[in-house]
N, C-alpha and C positions, 0 to 999 in steps of 0.2 A: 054478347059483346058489351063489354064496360063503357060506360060514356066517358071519364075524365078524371085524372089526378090534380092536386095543386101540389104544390111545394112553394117555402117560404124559409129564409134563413135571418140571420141576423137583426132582430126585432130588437135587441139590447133591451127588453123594458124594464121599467122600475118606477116606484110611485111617483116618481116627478118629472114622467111624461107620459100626462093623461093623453094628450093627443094620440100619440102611438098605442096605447092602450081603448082610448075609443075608435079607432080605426080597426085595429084585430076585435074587439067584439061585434063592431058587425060585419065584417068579414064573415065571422065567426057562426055567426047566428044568421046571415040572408044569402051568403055563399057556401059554405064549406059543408054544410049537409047535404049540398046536390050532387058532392062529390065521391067519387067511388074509394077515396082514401087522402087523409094531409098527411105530408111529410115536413116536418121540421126538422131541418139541416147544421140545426147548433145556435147558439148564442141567442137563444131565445130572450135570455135575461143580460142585464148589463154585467151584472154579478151575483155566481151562485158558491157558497159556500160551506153548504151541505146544506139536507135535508133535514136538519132539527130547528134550521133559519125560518121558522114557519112565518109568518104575518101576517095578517087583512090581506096585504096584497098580493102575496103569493098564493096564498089560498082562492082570493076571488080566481085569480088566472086559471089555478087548477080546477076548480067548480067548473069555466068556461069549459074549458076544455075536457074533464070529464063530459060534461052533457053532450059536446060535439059526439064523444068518442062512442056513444050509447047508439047511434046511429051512422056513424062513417069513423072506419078506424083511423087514430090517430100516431103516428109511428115519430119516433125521435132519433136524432143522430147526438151525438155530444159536438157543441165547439167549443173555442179556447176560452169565454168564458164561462160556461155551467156544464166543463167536464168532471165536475164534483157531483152531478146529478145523479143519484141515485135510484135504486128499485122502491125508495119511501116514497117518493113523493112522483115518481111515474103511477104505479100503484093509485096514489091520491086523482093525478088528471087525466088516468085513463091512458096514459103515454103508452107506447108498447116499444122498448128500448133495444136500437140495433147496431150492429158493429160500425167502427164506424168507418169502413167501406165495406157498402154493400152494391150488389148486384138486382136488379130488378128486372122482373119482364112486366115491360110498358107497355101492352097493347102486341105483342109481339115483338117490342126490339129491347133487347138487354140493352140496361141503363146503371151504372156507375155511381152511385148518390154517397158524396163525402161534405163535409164541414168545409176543409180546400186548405184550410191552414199546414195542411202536410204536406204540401204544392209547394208552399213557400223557402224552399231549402238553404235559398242564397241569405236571406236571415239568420245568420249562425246563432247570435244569441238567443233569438226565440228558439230557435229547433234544441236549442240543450236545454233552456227550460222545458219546453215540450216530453222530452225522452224522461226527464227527470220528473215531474209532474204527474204524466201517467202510471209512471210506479206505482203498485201498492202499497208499497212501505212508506213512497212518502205521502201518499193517501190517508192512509190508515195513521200517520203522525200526525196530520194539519187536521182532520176531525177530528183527533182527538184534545183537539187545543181548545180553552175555552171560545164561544162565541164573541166575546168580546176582541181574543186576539186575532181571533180569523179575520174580522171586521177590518181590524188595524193592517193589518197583514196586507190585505184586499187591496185595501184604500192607497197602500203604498205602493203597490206592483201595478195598480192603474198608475199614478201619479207618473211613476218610471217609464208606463210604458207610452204615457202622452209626449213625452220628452226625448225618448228613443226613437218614437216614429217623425218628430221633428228632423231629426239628425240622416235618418236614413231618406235613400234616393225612393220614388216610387218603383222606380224598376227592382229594388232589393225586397220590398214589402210585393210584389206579385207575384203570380208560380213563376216557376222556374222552367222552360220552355220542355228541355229534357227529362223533368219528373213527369210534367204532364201524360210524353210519350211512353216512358217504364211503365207508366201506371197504368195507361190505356191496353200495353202489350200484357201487360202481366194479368189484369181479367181478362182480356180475351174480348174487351169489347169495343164497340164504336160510336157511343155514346156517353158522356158524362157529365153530371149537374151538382154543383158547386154554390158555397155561399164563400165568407172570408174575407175576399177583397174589396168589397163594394164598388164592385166594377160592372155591373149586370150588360152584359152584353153577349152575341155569339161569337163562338171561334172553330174555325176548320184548324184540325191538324192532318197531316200524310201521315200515318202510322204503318207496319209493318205488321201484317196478321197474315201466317202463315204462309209467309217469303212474299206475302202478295200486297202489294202499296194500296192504300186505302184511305181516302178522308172521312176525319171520324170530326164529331160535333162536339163543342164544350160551351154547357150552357152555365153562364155567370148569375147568380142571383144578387139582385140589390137593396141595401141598407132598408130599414124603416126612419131612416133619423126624419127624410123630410116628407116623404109617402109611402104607403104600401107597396111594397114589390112582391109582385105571387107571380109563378110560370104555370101555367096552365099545360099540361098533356093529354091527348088526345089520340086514339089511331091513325088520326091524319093528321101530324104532328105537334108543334105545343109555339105556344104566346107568351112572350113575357109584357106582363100586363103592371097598373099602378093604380091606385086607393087613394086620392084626395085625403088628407087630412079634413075635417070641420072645422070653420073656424067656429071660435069661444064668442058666444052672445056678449060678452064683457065687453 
């Protein structure tokens, strides 16, 4: 019998926040090796823009993470921002890259693990960038851009999307009550773990599995902006737990 899974989503990092970035390495290096596997649920990075983006930083992370992965596999989901993430640089940090819903057995209970931003449906204009984005064709046109345009490209559709999420209600920016349940009915399961919203918390839904009503669990994972959020799983169930930032000697 396995001791314990972690999962963690939405880290957004990027060289200028080292806090969040010394927080996951020691996550990284005094927890996540005692772990029977990490799952990262998306948006590891603030922005990914292919795999030719190499730099100090993205490399140091991949080194972490490869080393993790040499002793406790390391498994990734795509989110909304480093769905550009490639087989290069998985490859590089030992990532081992999965659909992005998938199904797990936890300890014995089928578990659900998505990014969450496909929850979000009452968002209309993200869900058409979404449909459009995952294309290959329009994949295969934005790396084909130089690095400098993607950069520019990047820097603008965050700009846009700081300004849109002004605009919209919270309730527009959270799943959508009724996606949650199709999704739930369409695996087949009664468990699912979630990043996206930076809402970390739990939720019972009544679902319908085999004409037969059933509350199913939806676990929320939370942001890195001001601590670590990791859910810990367990046979006898899972914790959502949090990581103190350090503060800076300065």
């Amino acid at each position: 019998m396995g001791k314990f899974t972690y999962f963690i989503s939405d880290l957004h990092l990027s060289a200028e926040r080292q806090d969040i970035t010394d927080c996951l390495m020691t996550f990284l290096r005094e927890d996540a090796p005692n772990a029977d596997a990490l799952y990262i649920l998306g948006d590891l990075f603030e922005v990914w823009i292919g795999d030719d983006d190499l730099n100090p930083f993205t490399q140091f992370i991949a080194q972490a993470l490869h080393n993790l992965s040499l002793t406790t596999p390391v498994y990734f989901i795509h989110g909304n921002r480093d769905f550009a993430l490639k087989s290069k640089y998985a490859k590089l940090a030992g990532l081992t890259l999965l659909d992005e819903q998938t199904v797990l057995d936890l300890y014995g209970t089928p578990t659900l693990v998505l990014h969450g931003d496909e929850l979000c449906t009452r968002d209309v204009e993200y869900m058409r960038f979404r449909k459009k984005s995952r294309s290959r064709l329009w994949q295969m046109f934005m790396l084909s851009l130089p690095l400098s345009w993607r950069r520019r490209i990047a820097n603008n559709g965050r700009n846009v999307s700081a300004q849109n999420k002004q605009a919209l209600s919270m309730e527009i920016m959270d799943v959508t009550p009724s996606e949650v349940i199709n999704t739930y009915e369409r695996h087949g399961v009664m468990r699912m773990i979630h990043g996206h919203t930076h809402r970390p918390d739990i939720h019972i839904h009544v679902i319908n599995l085999d004409g037969v009503k059933k509350d199913a669990t939806r676990i929320v994972l939370g942001d890195w902006y001001s601590q670590g959020s990791i859910l810990k799983v367990d046979r006898h169930g899972f914790e959502l737990q949090q990581r103190s930032f350090k503060k800076s000697a300065n």
